[in-house]
DSSP file (Angstrom, degrees, kcal/mol; ACC not computed):
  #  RESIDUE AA STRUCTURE BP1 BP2  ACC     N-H-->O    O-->H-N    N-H-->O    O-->H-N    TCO  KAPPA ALPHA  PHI   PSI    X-CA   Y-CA   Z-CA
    1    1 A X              0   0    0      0, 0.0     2,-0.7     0, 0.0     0, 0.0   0.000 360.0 360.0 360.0 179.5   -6.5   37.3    8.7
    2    2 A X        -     0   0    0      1,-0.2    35,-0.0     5,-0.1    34,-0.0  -0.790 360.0-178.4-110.4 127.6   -7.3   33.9    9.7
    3    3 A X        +     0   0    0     -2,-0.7    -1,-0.2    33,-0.2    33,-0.0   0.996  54.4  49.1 -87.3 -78.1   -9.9   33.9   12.5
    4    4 A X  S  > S-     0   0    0      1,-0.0     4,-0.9     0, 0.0     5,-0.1   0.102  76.5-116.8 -65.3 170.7  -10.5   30.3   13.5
    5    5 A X  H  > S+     0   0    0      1,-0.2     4,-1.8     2,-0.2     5,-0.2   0.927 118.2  52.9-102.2 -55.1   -8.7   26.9   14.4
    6    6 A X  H  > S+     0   0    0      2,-0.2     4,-1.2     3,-0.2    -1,-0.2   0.596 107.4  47.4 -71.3  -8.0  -10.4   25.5   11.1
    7    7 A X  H  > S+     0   0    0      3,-0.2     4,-3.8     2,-0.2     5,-0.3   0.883 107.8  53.5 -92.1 -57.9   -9.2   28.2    8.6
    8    8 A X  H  X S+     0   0    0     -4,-0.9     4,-0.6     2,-0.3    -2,-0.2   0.772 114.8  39.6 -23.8 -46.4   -6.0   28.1    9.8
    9    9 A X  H >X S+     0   0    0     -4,-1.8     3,-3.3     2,-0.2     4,-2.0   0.928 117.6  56.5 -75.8 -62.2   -6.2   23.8    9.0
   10   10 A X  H >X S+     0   0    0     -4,-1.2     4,-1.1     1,-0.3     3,-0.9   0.779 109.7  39.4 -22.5 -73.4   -8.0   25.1    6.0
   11   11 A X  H 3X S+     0   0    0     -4,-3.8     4,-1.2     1,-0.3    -1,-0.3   0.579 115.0  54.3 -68.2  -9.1   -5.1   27.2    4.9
   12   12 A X  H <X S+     0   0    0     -3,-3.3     4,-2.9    -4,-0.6    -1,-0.3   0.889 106.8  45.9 -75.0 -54.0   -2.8   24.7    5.9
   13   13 A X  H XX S+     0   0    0     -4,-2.0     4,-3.8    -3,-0.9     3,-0.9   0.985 118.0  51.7 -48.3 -88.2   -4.4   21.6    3.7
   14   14 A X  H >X>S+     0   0    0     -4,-1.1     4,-1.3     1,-0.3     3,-1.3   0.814 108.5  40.4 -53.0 -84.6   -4.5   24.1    0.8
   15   15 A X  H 3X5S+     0   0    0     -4,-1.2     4,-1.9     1,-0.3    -1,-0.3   0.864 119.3  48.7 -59.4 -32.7   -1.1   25.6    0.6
   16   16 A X  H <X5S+     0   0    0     -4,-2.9     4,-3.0    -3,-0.9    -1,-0.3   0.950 112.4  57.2 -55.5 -28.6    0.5   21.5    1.3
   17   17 A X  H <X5S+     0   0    0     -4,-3.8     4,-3.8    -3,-1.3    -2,-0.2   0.925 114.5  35.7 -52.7 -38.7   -2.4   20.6   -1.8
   18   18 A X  H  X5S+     0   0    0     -4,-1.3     4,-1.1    -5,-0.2    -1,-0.2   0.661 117.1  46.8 -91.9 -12.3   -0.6   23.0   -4.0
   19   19 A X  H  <<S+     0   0    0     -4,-1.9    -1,-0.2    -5,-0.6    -2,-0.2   0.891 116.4  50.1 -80.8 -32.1    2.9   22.4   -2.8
   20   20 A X  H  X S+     0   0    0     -4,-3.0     4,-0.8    -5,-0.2    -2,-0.2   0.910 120.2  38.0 -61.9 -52.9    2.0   18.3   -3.1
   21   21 A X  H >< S+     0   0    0     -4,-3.8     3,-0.9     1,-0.2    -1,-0.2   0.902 112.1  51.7 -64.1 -29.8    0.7   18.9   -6.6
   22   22 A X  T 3<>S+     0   0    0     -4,-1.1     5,-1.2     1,-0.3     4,-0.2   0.599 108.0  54.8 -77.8   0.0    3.1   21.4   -7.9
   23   23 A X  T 345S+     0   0    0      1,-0.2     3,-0.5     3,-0.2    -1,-0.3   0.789 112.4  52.1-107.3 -20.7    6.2   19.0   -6.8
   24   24 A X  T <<5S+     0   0    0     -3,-0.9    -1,-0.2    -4,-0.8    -2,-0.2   0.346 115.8  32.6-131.0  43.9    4.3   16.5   -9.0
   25   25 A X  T > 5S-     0   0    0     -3,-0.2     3,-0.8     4,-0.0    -1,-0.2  -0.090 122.7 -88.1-146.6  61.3    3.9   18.2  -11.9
   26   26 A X  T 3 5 -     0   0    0     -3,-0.5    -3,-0.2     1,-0.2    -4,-0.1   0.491  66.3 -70.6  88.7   9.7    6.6   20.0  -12.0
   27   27 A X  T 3 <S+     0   0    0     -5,-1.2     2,-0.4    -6,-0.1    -1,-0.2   0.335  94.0 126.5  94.4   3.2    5.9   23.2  -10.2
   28   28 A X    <   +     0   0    0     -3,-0.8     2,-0.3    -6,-0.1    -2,-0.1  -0.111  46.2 120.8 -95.6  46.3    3.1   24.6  -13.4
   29   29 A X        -     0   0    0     -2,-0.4     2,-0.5   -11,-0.1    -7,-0.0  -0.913  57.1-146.3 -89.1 153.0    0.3   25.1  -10.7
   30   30 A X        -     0   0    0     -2,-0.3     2,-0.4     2,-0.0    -2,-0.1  -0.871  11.5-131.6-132.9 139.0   -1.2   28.0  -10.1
   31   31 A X        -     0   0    0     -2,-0.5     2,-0.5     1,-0.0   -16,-0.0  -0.576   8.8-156.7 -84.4 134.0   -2.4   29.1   -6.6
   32   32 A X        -     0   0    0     -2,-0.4    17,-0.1     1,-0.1     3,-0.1  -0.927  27.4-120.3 -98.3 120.1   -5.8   30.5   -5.9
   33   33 A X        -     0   0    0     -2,-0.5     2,-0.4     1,-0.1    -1,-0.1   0.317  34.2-115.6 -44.7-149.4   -6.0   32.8   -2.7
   34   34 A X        -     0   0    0    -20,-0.0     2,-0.9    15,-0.0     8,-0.1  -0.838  22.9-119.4-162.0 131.4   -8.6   31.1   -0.3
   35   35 A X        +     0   0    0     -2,-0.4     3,-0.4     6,-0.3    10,-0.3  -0.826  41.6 170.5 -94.4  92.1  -11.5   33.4    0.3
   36   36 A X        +     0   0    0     -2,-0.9   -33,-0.2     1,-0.2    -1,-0.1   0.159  49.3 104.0-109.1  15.7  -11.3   33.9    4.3
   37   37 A X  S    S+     0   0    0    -35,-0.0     2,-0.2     2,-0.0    -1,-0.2   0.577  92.1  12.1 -76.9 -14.8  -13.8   36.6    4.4
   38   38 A X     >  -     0   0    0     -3,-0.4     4,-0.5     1,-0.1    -3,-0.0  -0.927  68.8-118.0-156.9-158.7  -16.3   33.9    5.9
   39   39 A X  H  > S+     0   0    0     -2,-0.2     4,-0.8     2,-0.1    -1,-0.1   0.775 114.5  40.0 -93.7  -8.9  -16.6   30.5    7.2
   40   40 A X  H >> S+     0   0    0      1,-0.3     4,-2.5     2,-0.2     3,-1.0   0.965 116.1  52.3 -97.5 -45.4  -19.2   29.0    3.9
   41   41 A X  H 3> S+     0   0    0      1,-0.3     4,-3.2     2,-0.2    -6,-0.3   0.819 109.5  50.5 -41.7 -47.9  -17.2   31.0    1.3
   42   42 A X  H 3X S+     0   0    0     -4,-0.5     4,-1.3     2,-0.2    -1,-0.3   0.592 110.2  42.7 -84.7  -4.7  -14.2   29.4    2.6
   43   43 A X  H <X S+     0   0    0     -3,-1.0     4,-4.0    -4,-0.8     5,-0.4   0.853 112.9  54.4 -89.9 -63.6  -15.2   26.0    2.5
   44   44 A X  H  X S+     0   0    0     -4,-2.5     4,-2.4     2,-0.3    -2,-0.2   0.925 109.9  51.6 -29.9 -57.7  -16.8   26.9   -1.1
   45   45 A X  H  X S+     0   0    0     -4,-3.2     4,-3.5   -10,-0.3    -1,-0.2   0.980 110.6  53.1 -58.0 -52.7  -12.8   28.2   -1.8
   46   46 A X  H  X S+     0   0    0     -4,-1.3     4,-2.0     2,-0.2    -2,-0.3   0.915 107.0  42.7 -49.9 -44.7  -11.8   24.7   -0.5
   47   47 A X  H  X S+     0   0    0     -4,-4.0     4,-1.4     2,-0.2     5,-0.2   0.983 113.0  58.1 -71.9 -36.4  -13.8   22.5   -2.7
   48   48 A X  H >X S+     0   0    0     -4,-2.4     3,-1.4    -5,-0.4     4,-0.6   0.959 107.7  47.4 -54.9 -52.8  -12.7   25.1   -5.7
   49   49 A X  H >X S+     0   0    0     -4,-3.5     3,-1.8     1,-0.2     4,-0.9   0.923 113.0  53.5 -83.9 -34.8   -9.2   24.2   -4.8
   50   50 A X  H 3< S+     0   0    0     -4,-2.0     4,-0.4     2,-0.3    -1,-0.2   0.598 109.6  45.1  24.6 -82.1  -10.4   20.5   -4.8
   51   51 A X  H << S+     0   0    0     -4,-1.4     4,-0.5    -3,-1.4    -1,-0.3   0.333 108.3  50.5 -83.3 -19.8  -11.6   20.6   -7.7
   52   52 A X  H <X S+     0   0    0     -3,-1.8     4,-1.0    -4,-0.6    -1,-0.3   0.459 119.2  47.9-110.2 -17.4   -8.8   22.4   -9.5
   53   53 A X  H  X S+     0   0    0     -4,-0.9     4,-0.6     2,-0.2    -2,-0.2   0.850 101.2  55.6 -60.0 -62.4   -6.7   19.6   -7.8
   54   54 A X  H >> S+     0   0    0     -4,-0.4     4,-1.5     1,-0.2     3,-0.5   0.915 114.8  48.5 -72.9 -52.2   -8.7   16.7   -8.6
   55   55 A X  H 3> S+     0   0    0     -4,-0.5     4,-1.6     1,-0.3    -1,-0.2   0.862 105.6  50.9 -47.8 -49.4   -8.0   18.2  -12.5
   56   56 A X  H 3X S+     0   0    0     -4,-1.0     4,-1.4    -3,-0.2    -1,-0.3   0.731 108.7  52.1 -67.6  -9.6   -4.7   18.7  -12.5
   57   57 A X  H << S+     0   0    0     -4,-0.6    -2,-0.2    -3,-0.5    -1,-0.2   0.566 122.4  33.2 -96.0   5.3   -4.3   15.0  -11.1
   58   58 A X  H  X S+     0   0    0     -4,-1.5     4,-2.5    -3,-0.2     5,-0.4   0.725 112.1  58.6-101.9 -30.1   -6.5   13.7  -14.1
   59   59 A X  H  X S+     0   0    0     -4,-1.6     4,-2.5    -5,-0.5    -2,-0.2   0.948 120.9  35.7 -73.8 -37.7   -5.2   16.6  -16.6
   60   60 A X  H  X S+     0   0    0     -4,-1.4     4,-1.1     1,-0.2    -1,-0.3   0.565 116.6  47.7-108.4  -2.2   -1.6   14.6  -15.5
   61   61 A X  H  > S+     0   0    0     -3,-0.3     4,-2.3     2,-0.2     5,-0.4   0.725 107.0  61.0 -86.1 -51.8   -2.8   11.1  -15.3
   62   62 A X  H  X S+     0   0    0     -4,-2.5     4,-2.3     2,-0.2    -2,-0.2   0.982 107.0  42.5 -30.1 -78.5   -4.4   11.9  -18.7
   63   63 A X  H >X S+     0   0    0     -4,-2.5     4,-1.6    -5,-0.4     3,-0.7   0.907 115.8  51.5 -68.5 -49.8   -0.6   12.7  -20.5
   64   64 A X  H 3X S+     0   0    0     -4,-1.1     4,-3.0     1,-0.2    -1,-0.2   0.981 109.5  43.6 -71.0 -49.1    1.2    9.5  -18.7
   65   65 A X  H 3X S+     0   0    0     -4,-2.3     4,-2.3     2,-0.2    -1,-0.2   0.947 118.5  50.3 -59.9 -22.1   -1.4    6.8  -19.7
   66   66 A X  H <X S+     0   0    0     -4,-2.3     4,-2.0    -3,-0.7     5,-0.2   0.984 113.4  43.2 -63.8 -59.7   -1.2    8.7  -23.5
   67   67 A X  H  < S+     0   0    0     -4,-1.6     4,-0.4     2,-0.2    -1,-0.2   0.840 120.0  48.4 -45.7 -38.6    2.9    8.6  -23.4
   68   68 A X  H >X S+     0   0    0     -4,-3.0     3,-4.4    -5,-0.2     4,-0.9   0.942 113.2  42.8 -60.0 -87.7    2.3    4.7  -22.1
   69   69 A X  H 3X S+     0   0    0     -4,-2.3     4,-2.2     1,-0.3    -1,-0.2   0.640 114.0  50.4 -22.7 -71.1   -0.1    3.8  -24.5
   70   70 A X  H 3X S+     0   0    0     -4,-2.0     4,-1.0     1,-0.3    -1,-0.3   0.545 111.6  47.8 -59.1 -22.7    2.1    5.5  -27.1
   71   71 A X  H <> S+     0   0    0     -3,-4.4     4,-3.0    -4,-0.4     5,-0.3   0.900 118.1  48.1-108.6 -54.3    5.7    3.4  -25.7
   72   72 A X  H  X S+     0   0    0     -4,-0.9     4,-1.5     1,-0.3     5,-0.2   0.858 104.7  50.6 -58.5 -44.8    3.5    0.3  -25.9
   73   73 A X  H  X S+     0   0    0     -4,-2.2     4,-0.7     1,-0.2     3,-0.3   0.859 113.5  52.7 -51.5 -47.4    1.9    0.7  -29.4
   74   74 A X  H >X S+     0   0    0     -4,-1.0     3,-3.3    -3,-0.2     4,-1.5   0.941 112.4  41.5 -67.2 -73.0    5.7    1.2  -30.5
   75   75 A X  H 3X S+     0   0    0     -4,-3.0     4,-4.3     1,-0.3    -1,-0.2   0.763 109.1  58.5 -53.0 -32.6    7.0   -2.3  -28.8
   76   76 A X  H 3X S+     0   0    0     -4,-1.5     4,-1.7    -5,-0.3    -1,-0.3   0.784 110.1  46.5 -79.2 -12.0    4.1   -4.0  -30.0
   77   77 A X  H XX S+     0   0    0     -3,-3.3     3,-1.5    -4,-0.7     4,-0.9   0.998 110.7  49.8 -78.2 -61.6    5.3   -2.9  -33.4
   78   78 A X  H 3X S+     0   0    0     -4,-1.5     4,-0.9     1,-0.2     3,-0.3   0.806 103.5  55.0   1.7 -72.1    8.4   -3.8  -32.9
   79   79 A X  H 3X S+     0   0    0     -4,-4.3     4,-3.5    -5,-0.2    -1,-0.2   0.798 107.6  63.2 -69.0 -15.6    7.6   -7.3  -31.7
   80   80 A X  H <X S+     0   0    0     -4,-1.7     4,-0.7    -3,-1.5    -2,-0.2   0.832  98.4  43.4 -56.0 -44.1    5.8   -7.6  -34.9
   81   81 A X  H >< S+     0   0    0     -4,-0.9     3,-6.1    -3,-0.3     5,-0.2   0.945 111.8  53.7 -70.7 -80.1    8.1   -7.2  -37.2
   82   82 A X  H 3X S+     0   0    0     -4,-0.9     4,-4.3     1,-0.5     3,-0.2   0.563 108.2  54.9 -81.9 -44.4   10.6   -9.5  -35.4
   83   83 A X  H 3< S+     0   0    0     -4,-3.5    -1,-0.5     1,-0.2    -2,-0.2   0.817 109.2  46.5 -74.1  -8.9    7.8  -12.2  -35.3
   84   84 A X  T <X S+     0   0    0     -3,-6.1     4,-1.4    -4,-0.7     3,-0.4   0.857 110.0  54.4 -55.4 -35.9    7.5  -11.8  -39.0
   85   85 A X  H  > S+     0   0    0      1,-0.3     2,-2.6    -3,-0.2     4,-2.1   0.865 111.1  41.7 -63.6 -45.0   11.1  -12.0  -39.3
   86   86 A X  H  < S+     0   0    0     -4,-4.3    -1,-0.3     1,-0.2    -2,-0.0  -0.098 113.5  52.4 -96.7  54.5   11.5  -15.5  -37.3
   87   87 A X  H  > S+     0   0    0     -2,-2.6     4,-2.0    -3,-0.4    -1,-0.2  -0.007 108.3  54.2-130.3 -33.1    8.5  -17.1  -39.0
   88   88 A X  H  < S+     0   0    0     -4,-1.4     4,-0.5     1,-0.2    -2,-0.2   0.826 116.6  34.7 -37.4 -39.2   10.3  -16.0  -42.1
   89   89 A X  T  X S+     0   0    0     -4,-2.1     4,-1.1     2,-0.2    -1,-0.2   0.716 115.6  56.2-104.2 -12.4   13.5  -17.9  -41.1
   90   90 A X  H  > S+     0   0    0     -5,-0.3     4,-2.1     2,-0.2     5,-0.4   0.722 109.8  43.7 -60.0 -32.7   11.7  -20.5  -39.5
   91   91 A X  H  < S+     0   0    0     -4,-2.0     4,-0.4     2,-0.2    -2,-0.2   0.902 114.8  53.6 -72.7 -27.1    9.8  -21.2  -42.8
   92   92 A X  H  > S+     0   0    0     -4,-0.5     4,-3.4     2,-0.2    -2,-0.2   0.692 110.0  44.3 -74.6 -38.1   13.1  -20.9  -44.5
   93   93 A X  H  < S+     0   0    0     -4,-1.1     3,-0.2     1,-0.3    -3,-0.2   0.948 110.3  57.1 -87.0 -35.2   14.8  -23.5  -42.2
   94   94 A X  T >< S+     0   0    0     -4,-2.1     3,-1.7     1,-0.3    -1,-0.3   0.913 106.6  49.9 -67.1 -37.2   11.8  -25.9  -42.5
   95   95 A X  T 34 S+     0   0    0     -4,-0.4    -1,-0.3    -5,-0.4    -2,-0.2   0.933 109.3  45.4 -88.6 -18.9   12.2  -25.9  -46.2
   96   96 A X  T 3< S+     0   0    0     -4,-3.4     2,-0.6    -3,-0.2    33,-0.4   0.336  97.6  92.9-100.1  42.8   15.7  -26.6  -46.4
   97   97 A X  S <  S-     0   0    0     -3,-1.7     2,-0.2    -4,-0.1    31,-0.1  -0.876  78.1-132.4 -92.9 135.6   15.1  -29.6  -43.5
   98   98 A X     >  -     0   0    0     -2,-0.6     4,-1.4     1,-0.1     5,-0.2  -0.515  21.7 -97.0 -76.6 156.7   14.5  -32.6  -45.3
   99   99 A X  H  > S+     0   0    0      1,-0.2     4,-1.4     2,-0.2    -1,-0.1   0.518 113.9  58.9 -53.0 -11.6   12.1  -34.5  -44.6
  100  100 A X  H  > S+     0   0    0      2,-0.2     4,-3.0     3,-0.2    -1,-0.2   0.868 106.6  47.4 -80.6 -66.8   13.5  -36.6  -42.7
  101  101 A X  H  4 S+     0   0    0      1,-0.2     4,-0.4     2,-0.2    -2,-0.2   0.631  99.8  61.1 -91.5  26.4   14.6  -34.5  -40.4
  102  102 A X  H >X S+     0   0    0     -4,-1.4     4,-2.6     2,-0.2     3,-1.0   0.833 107.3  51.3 -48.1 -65.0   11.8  -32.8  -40.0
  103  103 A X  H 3X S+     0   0    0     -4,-1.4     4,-1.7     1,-0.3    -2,-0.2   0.858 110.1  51.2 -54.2 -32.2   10.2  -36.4  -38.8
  104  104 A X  H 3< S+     0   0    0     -4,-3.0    -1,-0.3     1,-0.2    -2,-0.2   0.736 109.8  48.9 -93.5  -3.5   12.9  -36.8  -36.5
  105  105 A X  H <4 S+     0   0    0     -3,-1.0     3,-0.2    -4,-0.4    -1,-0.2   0.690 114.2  42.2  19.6 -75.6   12.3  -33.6  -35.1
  106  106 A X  H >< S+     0   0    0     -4,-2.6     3,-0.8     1,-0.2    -2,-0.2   0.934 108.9  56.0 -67.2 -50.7    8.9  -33.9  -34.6
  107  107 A X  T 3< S+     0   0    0     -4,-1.7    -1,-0.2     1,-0.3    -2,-0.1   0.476 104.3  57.9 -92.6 -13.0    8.9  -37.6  -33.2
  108  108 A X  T 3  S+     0   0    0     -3,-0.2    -1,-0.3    -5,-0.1    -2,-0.2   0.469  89.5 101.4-106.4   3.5   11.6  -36.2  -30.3
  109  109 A X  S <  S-     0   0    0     -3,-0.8     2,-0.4    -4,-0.1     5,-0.1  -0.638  82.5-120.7 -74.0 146.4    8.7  -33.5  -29.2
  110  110 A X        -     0   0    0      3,-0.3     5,-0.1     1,-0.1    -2,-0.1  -0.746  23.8-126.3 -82.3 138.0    6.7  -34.3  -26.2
  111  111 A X  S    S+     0   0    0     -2,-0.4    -1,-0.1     1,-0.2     3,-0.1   0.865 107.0  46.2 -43.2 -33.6    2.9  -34.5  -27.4
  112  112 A X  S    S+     0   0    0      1,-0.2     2,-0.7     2,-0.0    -1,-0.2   0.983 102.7  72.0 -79.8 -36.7    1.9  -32.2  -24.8
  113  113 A X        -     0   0    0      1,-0.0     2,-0.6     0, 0.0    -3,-0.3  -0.727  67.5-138.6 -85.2 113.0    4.5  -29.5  -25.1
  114  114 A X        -     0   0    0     -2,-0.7     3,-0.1    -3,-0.1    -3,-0.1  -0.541  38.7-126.6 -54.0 105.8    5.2  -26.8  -27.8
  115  115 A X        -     0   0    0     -2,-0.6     2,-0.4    -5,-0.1    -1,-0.0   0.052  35.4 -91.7 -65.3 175.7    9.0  -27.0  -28.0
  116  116 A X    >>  -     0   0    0      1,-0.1     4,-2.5     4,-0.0     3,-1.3  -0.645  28.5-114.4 -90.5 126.1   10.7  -23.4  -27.5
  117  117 A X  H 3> S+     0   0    0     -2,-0.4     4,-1.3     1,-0.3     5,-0.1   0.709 118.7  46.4 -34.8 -37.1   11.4  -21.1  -30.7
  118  118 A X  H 3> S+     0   0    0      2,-0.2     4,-0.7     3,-0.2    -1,-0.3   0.741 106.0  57.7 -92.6 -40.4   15.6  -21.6  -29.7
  119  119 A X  H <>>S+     0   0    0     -3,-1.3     4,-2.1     2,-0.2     5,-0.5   0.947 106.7  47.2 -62.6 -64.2   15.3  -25.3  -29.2
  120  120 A X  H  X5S+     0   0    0     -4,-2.5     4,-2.5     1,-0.3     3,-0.5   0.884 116.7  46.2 -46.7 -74.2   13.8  -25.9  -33.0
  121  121 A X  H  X5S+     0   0    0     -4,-1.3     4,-0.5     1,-0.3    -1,-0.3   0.696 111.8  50.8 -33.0 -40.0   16.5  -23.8  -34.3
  122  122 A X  H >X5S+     0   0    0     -4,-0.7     4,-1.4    -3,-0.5     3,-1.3   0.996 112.0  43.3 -63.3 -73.0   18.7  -25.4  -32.4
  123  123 A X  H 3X5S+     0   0    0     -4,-2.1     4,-1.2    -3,-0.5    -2,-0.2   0.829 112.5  53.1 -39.1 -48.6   17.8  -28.8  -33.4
  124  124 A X  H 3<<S+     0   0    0     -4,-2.5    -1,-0.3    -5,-0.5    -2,-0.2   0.487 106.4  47.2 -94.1  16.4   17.5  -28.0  -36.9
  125  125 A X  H X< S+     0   0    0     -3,-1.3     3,-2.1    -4,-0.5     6,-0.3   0.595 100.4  75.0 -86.5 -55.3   21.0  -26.4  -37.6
  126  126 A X  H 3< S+     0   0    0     -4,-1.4    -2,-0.2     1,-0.3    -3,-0.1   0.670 113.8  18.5 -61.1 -22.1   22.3  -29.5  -35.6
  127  127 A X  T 3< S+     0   0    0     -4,-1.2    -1,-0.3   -26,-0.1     2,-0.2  -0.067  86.4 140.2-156.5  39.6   21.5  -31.6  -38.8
  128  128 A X    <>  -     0   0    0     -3,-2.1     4,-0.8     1,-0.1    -3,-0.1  -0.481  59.3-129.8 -60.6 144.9   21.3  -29.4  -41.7
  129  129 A X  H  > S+     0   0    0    -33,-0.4     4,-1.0    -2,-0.2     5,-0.4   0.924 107.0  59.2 -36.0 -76.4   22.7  -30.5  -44.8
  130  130 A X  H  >>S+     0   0    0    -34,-0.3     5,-2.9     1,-0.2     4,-0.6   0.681  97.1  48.6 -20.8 -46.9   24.3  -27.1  -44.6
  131  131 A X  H >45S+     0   0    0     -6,-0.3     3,-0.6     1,-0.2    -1,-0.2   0.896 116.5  45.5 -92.1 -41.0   26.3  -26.9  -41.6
  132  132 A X  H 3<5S+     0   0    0     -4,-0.8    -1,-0.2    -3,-0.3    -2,-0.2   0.490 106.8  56.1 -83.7  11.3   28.0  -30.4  -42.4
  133  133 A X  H 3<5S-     0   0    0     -4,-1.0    -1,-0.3    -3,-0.1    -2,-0.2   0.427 128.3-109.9-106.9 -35.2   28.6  -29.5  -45.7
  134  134 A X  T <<5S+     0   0    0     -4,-0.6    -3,-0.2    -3,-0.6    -2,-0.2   0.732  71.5 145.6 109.7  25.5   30.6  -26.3  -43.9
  135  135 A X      < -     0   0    0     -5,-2.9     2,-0.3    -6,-0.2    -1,-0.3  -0.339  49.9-136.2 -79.3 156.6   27.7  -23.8  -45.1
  136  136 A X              0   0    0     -2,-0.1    -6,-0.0     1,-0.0    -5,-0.0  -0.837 360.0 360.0-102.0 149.5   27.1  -21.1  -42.3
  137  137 A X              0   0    0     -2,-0.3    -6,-0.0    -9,-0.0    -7,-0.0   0.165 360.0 360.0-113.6 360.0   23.0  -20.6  -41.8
């Protein structure tokens, strides 16, 4: 049984450590009894549970940042292709802008600013051959 005012907080800490961890990962912890047979042994049983704490909160920190990592690699793939696709149809639209309105295009950019991917498109459907000719782009 528990002798002292500090095994009693001891035993207290330890069963909220394991109730705090197991609620956040999912209840798969497994309890180790706390060794109350002296006061250095039980402090020794406290750092064990620690330690075995401190593990599961890397063991579980570990699998989120992989699944992250994993969500990101995916998006960044993702955003790849699409920017291959709209440099494709951007290359597409530049070559059937004439040149001319290419120049007038350019000439209504501010120097300082790169105009916005939606704005070029925009501009350059406005005065396609195509669209006044009753083409869909």
């Amino acid at each position: 049984m528990l002798k002292t005012p500090m095994e009693v907080a001891v035993y207290q800490l330890h069963n909220f450590s394991i109730s705090f961890f197991s609620s956040l990962l999912g209840g798969d912890v497994v309890s180790v009894k706390l060794d109350n047979s002296a006061s250095g042994s039980s402090v020794v049983a406290v750092d064990s549970k620690i330690e075995q704490a401190v593990d599961l909160v890397k063991n579980h920190l570990m699998f989120a940042v992989k699944e992250e990592v994993e969500i990101l690699k995916e998006q960044i793939k993702e955003l790849a292709e699409k920017n291959n696709q709209l440099e494709r149809e951007n290359s597409l639209l530049k070559n059937l802008a004439s040149p001319e309105q290419l120049k007038n295009f350019q000439s209504r950019l501010p120097p300082d600013e790169s105009p916005e991917p939606e704005d070029q498109l925009e501009a350059l459907l406005s005065e396609s051959p195509l669209q006044t000719a009753g083409c869909a782009v």
